[in-house]
N, C-alpha and C positions, 0 to 999 in steps of 0.2 A: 060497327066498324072498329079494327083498332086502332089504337092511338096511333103506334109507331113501330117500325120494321128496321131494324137497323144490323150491323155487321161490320166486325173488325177484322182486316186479315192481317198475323204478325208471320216475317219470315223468320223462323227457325234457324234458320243455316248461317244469320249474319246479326240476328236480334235484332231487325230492323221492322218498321211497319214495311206492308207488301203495299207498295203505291201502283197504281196499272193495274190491278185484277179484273175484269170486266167477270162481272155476277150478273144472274138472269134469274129472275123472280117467276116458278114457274106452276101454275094454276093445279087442282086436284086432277083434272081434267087433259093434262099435260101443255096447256096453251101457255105462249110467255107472255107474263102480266104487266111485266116492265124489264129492263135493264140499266145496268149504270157501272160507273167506274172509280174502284177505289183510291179516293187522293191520297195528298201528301204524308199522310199519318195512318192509310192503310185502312178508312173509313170512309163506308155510305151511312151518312146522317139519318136518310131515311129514303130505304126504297117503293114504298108504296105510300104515297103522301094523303092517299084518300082513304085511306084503311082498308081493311079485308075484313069479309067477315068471319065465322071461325068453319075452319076445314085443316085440311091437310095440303102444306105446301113445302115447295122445294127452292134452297138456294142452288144455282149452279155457277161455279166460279173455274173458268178460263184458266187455271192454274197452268196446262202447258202453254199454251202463250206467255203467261209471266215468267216463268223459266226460260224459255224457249229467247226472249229477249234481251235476257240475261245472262245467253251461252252456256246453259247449263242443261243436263239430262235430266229427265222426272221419269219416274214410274207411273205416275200419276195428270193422264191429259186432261184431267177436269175434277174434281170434289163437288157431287150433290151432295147436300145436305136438306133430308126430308123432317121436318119437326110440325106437328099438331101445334095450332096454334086454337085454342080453345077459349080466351076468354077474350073478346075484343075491346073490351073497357080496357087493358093493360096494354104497355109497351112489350112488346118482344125484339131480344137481341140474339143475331147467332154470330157467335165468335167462331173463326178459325187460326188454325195453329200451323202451318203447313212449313211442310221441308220439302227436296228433289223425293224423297222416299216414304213417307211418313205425314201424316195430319191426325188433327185431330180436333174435337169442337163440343161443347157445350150449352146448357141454355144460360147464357149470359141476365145480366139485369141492367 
């Protein structure tokens, strides 16, 4: 199982952490494995606290609700983000980068 699942979201548009993103941790299999809500600095610590074992999963983060709360247009009513998670002794982070137009993401550490 792995260590740890975690994910930043920063907004773009004002350089601030995205606090309110609601993410959904979601199984190879398309089932949600859990959900939660990014606080005040724009982080879940960890979304899957029992670990995973190694497959392919997706984050999917609410992004037009966070806009959408914020009075603003998006191009963008949601960002999955699918990443292989292949070694479950490690921690895995996925960062996002997101604007009204534009995101973007990596495999963090």
């Amino acid at each position: 199982m792995s260590k740890i699942l975690s994910t930043h979201v920063l907004d773009a548009t004002d350089g601030t952490p995205a606090a309110g993103v609601r993410v959904e941790l979601v199984s190879p299999d398309g089932g949600v494995l859990a959900s939660a809500v990014t606080d005040s600095d724009g982080r879940v610590a960890e979304i899957a606290p029992e670990g995973l074992p190694a497959a392919t999963y997706s984050l999917v983060f609410a992004t037009g609700e966070y806009f959408a709360a914020r009075g603003r247009e998006t191009f963008y009513p949601e960002v999955t983000v699918t990443f292989v998670l292949d070694d479950p002794q490690r921690g895995y982070h996925v960062p996002l980068l997101l604007s009204p137009f534009a995101y973007s993401t990596y495999r963090g550490s």
